[in-house]
Structure formats: structure tokens, C-alpha cells
C-alpha positions in Angstrom: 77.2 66.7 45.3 73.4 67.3 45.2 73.7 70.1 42.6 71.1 68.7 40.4 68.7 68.2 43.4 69.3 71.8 44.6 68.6 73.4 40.8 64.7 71.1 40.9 63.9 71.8 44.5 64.4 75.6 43.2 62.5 74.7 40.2 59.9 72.9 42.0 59.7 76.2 44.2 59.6 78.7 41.0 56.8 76.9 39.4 54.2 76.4 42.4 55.5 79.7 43.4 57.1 81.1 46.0 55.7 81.5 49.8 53.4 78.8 48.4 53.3 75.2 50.2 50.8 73.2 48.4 51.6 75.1 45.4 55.5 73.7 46.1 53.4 70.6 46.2 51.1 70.3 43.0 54.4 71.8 41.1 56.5 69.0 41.9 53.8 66.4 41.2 53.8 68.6 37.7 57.9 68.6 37.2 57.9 65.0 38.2 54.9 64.1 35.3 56.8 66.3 32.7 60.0 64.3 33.4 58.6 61.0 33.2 56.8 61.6 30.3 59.5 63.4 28.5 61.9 60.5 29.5 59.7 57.7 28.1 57.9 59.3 25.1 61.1 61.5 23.9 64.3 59.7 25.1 65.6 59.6 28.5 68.4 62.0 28.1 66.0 65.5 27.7 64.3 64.0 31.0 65.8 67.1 33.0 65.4 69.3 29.8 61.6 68.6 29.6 61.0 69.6 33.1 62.8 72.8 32.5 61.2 74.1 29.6 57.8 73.4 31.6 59.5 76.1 34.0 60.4 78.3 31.2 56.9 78.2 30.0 54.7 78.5 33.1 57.2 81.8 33.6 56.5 83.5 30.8 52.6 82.7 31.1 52.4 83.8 34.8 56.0 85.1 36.0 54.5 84.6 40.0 54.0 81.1 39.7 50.8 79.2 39.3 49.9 79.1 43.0 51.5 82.3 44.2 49.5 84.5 46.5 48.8 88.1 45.3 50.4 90.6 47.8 50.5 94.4 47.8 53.3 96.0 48.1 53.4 99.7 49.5 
């Protein structure tokens, strides 16, 4: 119980990028858009797919995140 909930709070957390609050913020604001669009202009059965492949390409543009802050390590 709350599987699904868990996986997009981790999603949510992946895209704004981690150690990021209003990053966490504006990205679920952006996976909630993608799923409501995707559910009424594609069908309402890809709703969780749409917001996933908006994951899978915000990841392969900028693996960090879109709001993660640049840290050195070493």
C-alpha cells in the first residue's frame, strides 16, 4: 500500500533534483502537468507512463536534475 506514491515522490525528487527543495517543488508541479495532460490528450491509462518518460528525458539531458546544486567533490 502506497507503492505508487513512494515510486513519484522519488520521481518528483529525481527530476527537481536532489538536496533541492523548491526544485522538489517546481518538479512536481512539472510531473503533475505531464500527467494530466498525458491523461486527457493521450488516454488516461499512460497517465503514470507520461510522467515517467518526462523523468527519463530530463535524465538523459541533465543526469543532476534540473535544479540540483553543483558541488565539488574532493
Amino acid at each position: 500500500m502506497g507503492d505508487l506514491a513512494a515510486v513519484k515522490a522519488f520521481a518528483i525528487v529525481i527530476l527537481g533534483g536532489l538536496g533541492s527543495i523548491s526544485g522538489a517543488t517546481i518538479g512536481g508541479f512539472i510531473l503533475a502537468l505531464a500527467e494530466e495532460f498525458g491523461a486527457g490528450y493521450i488516454s488516461s491509462g499512460y497517465r503514470d507512463a507520461m510522467g515517467f518518460l518526462i523523468i527519463i528525458a530530463v535524465l538523459l539531458a541533465k543526469p543532476t536534475g534540473l535544479f540540483a546544486r553543483a558541488e565539488r567533490v574532493g
